[in-house]
N, CA, C and O of each residue as an XYZ file, in Angstrom:
956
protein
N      99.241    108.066     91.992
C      99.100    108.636     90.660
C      98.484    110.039     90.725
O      98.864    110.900     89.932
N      97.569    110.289     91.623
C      97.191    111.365     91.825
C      97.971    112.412     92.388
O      97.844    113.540     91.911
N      98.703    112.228     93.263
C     100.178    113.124     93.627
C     100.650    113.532     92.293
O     100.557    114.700     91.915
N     101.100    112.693     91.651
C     101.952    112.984     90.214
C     101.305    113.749     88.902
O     101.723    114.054     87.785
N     100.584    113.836     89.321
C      99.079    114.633     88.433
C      99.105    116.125     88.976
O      99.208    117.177     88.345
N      98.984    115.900     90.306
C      99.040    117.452     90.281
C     100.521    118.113     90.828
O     100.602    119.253     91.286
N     101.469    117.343     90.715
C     102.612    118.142     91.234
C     103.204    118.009     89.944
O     104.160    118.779     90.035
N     103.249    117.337     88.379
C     103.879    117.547     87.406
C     103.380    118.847     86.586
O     104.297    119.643     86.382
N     102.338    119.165     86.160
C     101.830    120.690     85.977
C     102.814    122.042     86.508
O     103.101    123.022     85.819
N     103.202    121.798     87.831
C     103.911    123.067     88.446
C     105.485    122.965     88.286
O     106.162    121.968     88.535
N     105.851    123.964     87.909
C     107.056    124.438     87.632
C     108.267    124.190     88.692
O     108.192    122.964     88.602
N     108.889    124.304     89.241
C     110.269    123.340     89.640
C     110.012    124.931     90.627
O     110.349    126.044     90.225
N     109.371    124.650     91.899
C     109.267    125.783     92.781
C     110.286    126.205     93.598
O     110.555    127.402     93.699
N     111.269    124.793     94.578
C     112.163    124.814     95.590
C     113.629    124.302     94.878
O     113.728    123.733     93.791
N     114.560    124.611     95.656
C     115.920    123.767     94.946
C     116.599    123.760     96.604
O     117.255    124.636     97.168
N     116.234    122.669     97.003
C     116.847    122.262     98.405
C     118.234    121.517     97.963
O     118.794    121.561     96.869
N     118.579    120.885     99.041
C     120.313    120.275     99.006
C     120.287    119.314     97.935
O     121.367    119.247     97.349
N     119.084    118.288     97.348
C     119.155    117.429     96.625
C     118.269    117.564     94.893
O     117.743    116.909     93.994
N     118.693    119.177     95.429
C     118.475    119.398     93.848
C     116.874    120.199     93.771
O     116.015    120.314     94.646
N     116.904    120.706     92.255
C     115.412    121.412     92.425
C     114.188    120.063     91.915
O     114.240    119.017     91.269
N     112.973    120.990     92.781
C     111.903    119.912     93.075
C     110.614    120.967     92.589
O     110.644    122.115     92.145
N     109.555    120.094     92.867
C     107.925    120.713     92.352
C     107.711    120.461     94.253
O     107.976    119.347     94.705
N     107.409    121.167     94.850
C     106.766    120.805     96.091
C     104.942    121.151     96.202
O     104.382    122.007     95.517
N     104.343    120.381     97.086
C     103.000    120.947     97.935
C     103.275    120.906     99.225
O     104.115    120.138     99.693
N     102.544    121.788     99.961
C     102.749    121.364    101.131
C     101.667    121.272    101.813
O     100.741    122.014    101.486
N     101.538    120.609    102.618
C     100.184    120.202    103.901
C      99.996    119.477    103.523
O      98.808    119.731    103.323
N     100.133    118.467    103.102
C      99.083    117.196    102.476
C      99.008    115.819    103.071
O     100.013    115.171    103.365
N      97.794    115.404    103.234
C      97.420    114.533    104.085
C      96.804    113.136    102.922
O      96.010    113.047    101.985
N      97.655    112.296    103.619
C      96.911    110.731    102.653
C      96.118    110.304    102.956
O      95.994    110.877    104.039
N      95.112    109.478    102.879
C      94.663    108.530    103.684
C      94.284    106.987    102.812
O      93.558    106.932    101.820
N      95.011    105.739    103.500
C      94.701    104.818    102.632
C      93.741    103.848    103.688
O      94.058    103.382    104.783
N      92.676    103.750    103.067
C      91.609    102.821    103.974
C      91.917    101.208    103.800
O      91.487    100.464    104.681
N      92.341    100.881    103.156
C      93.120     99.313    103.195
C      94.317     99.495    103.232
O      94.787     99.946    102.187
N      95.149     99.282    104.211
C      96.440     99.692    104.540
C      97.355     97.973    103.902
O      98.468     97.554    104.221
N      96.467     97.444    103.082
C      96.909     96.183    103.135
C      97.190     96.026    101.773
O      97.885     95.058    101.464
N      96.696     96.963    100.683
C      96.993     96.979     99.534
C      98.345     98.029     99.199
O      98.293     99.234     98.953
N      99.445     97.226     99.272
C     100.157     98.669     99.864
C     101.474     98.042     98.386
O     102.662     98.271     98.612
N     101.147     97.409     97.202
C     102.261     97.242     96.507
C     101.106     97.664     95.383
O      99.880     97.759     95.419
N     102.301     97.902     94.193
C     102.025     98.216     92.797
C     102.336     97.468     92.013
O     103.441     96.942     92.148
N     101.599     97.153     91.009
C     101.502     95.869     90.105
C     101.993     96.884     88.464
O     101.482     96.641     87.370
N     103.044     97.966     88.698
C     103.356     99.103     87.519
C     104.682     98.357     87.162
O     105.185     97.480     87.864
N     105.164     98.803     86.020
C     106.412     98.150     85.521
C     107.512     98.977     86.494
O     108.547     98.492     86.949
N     107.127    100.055     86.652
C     108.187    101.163     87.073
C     108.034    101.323     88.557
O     108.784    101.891     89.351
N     106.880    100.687     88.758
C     107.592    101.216     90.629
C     106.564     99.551     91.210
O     105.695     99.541     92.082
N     107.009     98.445     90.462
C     106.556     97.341     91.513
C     107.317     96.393     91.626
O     107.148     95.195     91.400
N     108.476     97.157     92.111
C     109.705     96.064     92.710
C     109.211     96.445     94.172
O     108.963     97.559     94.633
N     109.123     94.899     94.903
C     108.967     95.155     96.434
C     110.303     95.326     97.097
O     110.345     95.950     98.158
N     111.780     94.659     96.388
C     112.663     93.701     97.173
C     113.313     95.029     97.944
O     113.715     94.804     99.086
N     113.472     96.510     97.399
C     114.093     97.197     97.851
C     113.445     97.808     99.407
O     114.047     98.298    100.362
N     112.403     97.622     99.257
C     110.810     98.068    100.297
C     111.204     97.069    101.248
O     111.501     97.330    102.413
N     111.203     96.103    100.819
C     111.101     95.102    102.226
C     112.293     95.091    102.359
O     112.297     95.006    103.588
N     113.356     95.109    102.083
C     114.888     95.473    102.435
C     115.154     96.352    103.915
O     115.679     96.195    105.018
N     114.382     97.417    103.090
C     114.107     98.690    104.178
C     113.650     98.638    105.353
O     114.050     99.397    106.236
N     112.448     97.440    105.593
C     111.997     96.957    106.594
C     112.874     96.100    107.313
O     113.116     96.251    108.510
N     113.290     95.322    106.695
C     113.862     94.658    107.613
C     114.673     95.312    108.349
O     114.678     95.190    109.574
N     115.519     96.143    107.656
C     116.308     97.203    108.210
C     116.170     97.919    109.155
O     117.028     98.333    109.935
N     114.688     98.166    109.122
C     114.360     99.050    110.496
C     114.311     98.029    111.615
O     114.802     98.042    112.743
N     113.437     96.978    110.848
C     112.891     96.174    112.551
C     114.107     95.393    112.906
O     113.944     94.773    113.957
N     115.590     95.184    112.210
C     116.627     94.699    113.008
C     117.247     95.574    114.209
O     117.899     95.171    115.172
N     116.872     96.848    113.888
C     117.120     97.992    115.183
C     118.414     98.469    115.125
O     118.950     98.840    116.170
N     119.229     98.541    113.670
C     120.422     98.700    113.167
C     120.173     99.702    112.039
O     119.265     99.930    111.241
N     121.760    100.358    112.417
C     121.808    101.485    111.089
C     122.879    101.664    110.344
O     123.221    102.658    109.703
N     123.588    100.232    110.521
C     124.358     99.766    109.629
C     124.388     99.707    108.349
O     123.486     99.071    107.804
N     125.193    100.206    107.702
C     125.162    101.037    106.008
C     125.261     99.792    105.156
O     124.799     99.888    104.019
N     125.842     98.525    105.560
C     126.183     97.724    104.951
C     124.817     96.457    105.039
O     124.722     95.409    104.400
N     124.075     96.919    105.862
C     123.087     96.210    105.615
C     121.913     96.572    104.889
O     121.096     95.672    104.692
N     121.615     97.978    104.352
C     120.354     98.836    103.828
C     121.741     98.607    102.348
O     121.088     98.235    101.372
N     122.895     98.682    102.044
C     123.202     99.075    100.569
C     122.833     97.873     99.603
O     122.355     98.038     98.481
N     123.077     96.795    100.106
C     122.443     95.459     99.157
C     120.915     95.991     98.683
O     120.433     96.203     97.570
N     120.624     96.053     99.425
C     118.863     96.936     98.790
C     118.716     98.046     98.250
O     118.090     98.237     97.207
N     119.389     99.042     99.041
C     119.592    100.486     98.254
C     121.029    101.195     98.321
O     121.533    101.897     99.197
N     121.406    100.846     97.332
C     122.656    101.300     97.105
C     122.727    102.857     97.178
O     123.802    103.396     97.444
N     121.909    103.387     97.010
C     121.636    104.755     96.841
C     121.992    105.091     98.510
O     122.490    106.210     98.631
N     121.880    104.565     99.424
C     122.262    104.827    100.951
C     123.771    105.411    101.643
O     124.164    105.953    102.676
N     124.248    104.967    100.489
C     125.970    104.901    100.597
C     126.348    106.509    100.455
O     127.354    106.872    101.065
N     125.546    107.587     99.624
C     125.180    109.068     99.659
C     124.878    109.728    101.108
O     125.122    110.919    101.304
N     124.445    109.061    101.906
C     123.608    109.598    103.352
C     124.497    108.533    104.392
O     123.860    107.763    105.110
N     125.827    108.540    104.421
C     126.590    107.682    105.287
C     127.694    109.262    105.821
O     128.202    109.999    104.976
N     127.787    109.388    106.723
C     128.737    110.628    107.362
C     130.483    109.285    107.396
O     131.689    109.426    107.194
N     129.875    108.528    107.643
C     131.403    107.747    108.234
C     131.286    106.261    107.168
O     132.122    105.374    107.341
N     130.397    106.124    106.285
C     130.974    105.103    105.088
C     130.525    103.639    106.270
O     130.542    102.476    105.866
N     130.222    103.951    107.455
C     129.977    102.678    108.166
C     128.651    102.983    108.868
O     128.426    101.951    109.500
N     127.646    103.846    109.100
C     126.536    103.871    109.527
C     125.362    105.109    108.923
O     125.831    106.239    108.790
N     124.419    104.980    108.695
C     123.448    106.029    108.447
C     123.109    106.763    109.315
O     122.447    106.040    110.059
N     123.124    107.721    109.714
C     122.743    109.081    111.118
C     121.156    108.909    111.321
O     120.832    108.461    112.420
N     120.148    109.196    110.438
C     118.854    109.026    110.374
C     118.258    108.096    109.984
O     117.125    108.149    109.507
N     119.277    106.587    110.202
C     118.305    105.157    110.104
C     117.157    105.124    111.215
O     117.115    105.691    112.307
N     116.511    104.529    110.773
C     115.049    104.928    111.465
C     115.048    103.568    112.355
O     114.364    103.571    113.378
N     115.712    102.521    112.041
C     115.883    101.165    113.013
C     116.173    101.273    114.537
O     115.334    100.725    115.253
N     117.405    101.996    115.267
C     117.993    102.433    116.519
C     116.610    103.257    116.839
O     116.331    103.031    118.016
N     115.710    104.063    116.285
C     115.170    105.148    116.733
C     113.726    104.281    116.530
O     112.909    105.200    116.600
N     113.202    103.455    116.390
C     112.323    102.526    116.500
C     112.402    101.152    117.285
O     111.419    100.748    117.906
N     113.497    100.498    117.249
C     113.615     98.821    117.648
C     114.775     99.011    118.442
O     115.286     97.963    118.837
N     115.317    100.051    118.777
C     116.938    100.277    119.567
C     116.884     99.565    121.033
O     116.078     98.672    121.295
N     117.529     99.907    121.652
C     117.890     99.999    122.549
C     116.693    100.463    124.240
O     116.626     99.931    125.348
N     116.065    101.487    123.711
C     114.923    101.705    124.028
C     114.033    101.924    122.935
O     114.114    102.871    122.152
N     113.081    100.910    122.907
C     112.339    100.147    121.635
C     111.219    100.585    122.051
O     110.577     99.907    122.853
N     110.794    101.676    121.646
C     109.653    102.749    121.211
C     108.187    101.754    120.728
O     106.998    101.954    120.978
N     108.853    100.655    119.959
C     107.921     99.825    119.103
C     107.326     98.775    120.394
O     106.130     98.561    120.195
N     107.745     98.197    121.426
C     107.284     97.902    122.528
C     106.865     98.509    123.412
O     106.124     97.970    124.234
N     107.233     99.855    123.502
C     106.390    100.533    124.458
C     105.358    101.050    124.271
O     104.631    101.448    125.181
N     105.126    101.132    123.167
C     103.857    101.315    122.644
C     102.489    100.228    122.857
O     101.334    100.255    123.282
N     103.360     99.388    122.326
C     102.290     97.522    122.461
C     102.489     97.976    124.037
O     101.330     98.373    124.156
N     102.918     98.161    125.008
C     102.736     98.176    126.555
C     101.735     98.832    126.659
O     100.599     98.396    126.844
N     102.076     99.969    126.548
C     100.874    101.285    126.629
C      99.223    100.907    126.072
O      98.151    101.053    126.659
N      99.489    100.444    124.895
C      97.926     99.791    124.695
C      97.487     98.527    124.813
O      96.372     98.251    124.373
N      98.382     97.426    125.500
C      97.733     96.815    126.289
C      97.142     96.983    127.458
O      96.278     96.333    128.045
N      97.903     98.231    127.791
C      97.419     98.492    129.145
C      96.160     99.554    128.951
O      95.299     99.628    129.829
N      96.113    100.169    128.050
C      94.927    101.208    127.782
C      94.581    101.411    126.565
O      95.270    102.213    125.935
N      93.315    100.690    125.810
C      93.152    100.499    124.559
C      92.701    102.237    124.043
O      93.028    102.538    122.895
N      92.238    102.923    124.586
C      91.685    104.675    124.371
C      93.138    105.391    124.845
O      93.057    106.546    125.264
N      94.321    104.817    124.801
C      95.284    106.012    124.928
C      95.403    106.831    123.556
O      94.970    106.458    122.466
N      96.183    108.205    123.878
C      96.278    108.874    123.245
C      98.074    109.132    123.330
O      98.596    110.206    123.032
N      98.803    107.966    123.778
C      99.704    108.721    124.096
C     100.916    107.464    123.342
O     102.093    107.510    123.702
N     100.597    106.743    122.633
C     101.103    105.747    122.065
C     101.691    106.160    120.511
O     101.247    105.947    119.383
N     102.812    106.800    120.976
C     103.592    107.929    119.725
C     104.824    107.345    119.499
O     105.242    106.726    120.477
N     105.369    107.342    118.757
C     107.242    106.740    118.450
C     107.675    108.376    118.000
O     106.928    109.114    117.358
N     108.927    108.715    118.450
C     109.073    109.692    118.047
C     110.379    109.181    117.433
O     111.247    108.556    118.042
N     110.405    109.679    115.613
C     111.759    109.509    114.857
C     112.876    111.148    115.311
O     113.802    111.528    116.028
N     111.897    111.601    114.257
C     113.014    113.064    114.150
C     113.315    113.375    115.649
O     112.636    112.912    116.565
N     114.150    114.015    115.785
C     114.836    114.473    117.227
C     115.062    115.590    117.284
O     115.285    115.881    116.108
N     115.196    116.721    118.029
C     115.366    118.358    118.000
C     117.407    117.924    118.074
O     118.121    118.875    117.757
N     118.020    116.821    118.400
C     119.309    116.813    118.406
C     119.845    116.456    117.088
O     121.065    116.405    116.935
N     119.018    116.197    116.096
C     118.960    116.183    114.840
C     119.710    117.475    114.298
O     120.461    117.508    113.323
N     119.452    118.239    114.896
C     119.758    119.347    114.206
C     120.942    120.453    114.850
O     121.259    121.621    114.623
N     121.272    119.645    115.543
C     122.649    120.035    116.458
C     123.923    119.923    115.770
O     124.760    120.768    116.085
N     124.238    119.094    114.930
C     125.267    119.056    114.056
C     124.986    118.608    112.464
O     123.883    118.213    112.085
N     125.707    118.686    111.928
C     125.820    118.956    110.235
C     125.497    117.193    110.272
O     125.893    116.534    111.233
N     124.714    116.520    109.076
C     124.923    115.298    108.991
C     124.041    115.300    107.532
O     123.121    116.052    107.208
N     124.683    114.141    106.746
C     124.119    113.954    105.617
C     122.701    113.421    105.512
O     122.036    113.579    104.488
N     122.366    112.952    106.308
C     120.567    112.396    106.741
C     120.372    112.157    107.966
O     120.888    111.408    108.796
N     119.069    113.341    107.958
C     118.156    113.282    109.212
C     116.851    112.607    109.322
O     116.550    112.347    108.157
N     116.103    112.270    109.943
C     115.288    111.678    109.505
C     114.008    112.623    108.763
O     113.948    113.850    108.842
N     113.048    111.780    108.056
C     112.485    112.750    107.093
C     110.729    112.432    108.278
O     109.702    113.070    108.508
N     111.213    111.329    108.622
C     109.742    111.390    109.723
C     109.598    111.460    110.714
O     110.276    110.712    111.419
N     108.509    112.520    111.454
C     108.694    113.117    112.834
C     108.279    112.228    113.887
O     109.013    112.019    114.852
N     106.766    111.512    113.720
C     106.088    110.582    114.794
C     105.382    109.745    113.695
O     105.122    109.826    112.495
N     105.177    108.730    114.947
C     104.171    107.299    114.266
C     103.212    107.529    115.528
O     103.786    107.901    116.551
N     101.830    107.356    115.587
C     100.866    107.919    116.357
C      99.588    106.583    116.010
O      98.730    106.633    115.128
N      99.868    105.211    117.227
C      99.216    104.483    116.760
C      97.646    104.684    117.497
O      97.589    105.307    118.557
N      96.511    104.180    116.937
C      95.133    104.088    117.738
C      94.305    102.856    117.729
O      94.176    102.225    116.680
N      93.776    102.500    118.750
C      93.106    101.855    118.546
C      91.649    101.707    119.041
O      91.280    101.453    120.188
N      90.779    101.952    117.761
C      89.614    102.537    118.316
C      88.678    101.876    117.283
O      89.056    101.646    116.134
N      87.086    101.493    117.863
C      86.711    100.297    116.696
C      87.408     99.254    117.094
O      87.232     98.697    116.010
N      87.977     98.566    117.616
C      88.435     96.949    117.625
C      89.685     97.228    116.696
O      90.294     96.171    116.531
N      90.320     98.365    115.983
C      90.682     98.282    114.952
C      92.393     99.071    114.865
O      92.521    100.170    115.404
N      93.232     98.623    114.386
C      94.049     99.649    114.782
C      94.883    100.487    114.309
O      96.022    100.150    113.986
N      94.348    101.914    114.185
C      95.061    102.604    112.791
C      96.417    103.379    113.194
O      97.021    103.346    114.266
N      96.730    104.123    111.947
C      98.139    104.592    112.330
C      97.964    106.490    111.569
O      97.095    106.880    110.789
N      98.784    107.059    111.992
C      98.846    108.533    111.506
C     100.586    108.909    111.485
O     101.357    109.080    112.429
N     100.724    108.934    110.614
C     102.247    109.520    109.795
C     102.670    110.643    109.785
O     102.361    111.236    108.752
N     103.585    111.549    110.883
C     104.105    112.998    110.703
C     104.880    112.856    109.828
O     105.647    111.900    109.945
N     104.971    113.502    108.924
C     106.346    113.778    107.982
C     107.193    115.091    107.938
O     106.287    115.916    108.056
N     107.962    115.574    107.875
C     108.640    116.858    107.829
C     108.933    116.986    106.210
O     108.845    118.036    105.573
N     109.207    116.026    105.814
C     109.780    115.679    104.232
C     109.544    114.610    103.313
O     110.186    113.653    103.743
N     108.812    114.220    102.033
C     109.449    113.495    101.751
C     108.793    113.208    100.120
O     107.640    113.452     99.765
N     109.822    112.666     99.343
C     110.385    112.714     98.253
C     108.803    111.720     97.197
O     108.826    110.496     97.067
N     107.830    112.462     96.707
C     106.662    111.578     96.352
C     107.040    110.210     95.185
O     106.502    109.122     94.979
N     108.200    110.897     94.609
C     108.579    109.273     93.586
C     109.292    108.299     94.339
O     108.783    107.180     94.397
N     110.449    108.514     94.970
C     111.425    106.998     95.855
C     111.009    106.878     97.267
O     110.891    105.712     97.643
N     110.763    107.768     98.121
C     110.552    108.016     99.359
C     109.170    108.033     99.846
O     109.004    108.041    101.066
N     107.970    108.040     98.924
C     106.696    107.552     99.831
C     106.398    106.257     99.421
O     105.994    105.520    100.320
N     106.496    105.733     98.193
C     105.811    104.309     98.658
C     106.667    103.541     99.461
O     106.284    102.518    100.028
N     107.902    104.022     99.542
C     108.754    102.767    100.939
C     108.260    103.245    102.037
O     108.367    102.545    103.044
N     107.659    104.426    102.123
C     107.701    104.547    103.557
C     106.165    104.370    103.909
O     105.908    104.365    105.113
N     105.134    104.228    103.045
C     103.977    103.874    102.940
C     104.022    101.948    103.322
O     103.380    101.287    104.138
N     105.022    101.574    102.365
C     105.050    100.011    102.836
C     105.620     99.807    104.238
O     105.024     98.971    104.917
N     106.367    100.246    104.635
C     107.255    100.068    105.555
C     106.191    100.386    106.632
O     106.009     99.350    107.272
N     105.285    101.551    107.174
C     105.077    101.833    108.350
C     103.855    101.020    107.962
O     103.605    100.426    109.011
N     102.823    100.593    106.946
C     101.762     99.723    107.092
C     101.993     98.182    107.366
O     101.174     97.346    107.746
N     103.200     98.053    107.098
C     103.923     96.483    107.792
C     104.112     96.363    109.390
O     103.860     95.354    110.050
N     104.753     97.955    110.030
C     104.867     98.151    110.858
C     103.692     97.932    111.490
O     103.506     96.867    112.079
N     102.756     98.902    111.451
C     101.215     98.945    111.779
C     100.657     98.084    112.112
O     100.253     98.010    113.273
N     100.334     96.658    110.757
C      99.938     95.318    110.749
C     100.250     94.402    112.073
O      99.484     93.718    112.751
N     101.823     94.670    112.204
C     102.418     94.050    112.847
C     102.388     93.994    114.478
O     102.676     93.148    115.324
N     101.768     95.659    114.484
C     101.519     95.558    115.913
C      99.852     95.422    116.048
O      99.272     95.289    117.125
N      99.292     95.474    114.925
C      97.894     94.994    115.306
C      97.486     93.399    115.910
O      96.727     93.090    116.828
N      98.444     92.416    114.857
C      98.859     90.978    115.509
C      99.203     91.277    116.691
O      98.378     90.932    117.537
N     100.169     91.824    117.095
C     100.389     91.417    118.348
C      99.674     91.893    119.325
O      99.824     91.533    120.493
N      98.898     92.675    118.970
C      98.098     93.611    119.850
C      96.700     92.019    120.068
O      96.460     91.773    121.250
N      96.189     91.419    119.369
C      95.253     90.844    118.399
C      94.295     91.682    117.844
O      93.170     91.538    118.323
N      94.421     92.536    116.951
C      93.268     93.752    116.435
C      93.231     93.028    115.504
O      93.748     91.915    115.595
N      92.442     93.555    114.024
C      92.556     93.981    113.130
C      93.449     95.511    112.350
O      93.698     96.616    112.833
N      93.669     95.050    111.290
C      93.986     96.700    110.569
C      93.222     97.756    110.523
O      92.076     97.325    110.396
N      93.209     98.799    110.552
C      92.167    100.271    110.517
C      93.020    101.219    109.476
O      94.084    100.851    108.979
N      92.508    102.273    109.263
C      92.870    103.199    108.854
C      94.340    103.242    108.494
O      95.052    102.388    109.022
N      94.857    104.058    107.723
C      96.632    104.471    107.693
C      96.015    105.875    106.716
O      95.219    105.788    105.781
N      96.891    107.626    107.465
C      96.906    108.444    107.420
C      98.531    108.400    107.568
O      99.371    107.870    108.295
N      98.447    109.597    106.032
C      99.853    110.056    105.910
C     100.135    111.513    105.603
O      99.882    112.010    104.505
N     100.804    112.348    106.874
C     100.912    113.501    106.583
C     102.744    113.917    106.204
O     103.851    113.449    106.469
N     102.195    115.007    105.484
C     103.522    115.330    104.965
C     103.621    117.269    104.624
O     102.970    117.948    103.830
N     104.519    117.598    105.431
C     104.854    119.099    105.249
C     105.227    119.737    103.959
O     104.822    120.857    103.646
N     106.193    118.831    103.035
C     106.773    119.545    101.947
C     106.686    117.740    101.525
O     107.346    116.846    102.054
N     105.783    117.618    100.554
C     105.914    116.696     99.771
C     106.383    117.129     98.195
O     105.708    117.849     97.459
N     107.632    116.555     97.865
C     108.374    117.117     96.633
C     108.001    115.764     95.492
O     107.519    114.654     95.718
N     108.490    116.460     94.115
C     108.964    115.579     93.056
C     110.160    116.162     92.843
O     109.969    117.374     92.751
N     111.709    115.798     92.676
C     112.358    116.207     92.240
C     112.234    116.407     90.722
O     111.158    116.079     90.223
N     113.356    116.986     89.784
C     112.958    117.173     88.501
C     113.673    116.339     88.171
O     113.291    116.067     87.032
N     114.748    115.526     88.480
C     115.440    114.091     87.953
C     114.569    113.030     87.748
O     114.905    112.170     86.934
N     113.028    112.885     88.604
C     112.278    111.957     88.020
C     111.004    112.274     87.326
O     110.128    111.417     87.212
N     110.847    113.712     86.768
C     109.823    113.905     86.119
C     109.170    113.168     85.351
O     107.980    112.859     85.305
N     110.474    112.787     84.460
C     110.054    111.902     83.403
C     109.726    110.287     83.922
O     109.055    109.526     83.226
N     110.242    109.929     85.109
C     109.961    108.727     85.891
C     108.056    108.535     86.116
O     107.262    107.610     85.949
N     107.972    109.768     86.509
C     106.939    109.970     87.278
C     105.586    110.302     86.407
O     104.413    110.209     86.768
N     106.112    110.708     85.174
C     104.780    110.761     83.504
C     104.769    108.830     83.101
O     103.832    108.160     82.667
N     106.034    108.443     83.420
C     105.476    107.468     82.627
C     105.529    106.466     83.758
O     105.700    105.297     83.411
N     105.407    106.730     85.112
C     104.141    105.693     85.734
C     102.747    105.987     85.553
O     101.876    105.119     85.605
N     102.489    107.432     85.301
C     100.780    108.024     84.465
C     100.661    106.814     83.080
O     100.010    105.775     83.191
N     101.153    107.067     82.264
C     101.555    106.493     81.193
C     101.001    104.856     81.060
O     100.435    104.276     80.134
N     101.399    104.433     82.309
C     101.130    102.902     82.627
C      99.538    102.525     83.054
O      98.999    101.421     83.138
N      98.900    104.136     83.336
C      97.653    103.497     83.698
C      96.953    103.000     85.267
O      97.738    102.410     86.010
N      95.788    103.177     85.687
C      95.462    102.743     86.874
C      95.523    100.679     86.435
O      94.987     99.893     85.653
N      96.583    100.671     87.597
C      96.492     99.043     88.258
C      95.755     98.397     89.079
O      94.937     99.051     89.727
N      95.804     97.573     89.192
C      94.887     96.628     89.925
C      95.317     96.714     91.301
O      96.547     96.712     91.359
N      94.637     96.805     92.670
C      95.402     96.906     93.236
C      95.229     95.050     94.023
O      94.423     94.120     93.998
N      96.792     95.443     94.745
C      97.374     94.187     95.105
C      97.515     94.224     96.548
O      98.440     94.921     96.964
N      96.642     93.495     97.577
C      96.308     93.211     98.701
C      96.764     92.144     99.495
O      96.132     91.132     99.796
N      98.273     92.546     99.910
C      98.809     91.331    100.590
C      98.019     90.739    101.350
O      96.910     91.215    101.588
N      98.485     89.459    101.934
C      97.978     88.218    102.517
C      97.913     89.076    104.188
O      98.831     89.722    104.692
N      96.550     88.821    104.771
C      96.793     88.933    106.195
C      97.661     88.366    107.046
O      97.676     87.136    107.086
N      98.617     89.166    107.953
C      99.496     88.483    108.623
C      98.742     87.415    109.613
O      97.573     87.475    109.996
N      99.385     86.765    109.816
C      98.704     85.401    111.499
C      99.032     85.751    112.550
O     100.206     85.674    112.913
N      98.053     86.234    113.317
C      98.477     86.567    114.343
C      98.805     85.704    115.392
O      99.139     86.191    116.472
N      98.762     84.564    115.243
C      99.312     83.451    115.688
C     101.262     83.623    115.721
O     101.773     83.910    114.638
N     101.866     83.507    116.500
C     103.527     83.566    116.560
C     103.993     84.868    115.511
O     105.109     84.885    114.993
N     103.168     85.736    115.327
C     103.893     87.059    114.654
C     105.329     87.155    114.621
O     106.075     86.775    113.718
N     105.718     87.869    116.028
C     107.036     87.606    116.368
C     107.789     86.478    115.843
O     108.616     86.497    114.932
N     107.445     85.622    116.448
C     108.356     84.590    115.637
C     108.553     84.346    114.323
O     109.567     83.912    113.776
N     107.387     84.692    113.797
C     108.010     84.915    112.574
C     108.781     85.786    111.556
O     109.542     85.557    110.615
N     108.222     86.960    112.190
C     110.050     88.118    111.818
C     110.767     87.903    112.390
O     111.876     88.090    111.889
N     110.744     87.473    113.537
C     112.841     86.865    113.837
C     112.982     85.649    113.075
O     114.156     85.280    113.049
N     112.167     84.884    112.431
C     112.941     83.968    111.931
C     113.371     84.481    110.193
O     114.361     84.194    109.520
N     112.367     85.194    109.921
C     112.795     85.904    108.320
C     113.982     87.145    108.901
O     115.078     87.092    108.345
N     113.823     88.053    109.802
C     115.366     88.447    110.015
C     116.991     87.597    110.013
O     117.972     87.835    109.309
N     116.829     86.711    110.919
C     117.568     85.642    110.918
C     117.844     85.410    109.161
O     118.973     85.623    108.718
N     116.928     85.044    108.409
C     117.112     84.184    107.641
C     117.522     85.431    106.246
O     117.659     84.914    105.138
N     117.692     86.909    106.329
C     118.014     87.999    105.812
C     119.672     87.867    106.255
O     120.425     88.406    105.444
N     120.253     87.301    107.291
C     121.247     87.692    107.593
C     122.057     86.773    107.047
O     123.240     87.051    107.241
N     121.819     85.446    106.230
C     122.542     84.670    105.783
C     121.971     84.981    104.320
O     122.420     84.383    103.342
């Protein structure tokens, strides 16, 4: 709410490919309960599209036909009508699964500094494509018993595009704290050009409109069979 407070005041500064926007830039989040990560607002507390997204990533697929049941809006950022270019799933859970080498790295050294996922790619930008990714690194720590996370962003959109990606990488996060056995810590979110477009201005007054909510603090995951239990809710996404 506070994003939307001070980026509705300013006048429609940038007009990038998806239209003109209010931007800031440099701005850094920080949410100290990474666990209260849904909204209890009429206008932005649907989870189903959020966790859609997740699943999406952690199946390690960037299959268009599996993110459009959730966000139809995806079918815009498809070059070939059959895959997304900057699904963030292949470039997290792929093939070489960034998201395990990480859990390697800090099992093996709880003070590393070197336990990074890198999304965006410098080959990103080698050819024309309708979506690149909008996030650069995931930069996990674990320090305190505890284990936090730090968010590069290059881009991204403060009404549709941060709270999914706020839910999405604090699920992520959680998830490797279970398996790690930590606790949760910190979640820091940086962002270069954080926009409002002007198509949701009016979206974005009347989540003000609605008032500070209560906030809503999902259930701690078990770190007991973690794993097993997102492959069995993946599995059970696919039917």
């Amino acid at each position: 709410m506070k994003i939307y407070k001070k980026l509705l005041p300013k006048k429609s500064n940038i007009n990038p490919t998806k239209g003109k926007a209010i931007e800031l830039t440099g701005i850094l989040l920080e949410i100290k309960n990474p666990r209260a990560r849904l909204s209890r607002t009429e206008g932005k507390g649907k989870v189903f599209s959020a966790l859609g997204e997740l699943l999406w990533y952690m199946s390690g697929t960037h299959e268009l036909n599996f993110i459009r049941y959730y966000i139809p809006k995806y079918d815009d950022f498809s070059d070939d009508n059959e895959t997304v270019y900057g699904g963030y799933g292949p470039r997290i859970f792929g093939d070489y699964n960034q998201f395990n080498r990480v859990i390697e790295i800090l099992n093996n050294k709880k003070d590393s500094r070197q336990a990074v996922i890198q999304i965006f790619d410098a080959e990103d930008l080698e050819e024309r494509h309708k979506d690149i990714p909008c996030t650069c690194t995931l930069q996990f720590f674990l320090r305190n018993n505890k284990l936090s996370l730090i968010v590069n962003m290059r881009s991204n959109d403060a009404y549709l595009g941060l709270p999914h990606d706020v839910f999405a990488f604090t699920m992520i996060q959680e998830y490797a704290a279970c398996i790690l056995g930590y606790d949760i810590g910190h979640y820091k979110h940086f962002v270069g050009s954080l926009h409002l477009y002007d198509e949701h201005r009016n979206k974005a007054r009347d989540y003000i409109n609605e008032g500070w909510q209560d906030v809503i603090e999902m259930p701690i995951m078990p770190k007991e069979n973690v794993i097993n239990d997102f492959n069995i809710v993946k599995e059970f996404e696919k039917k």
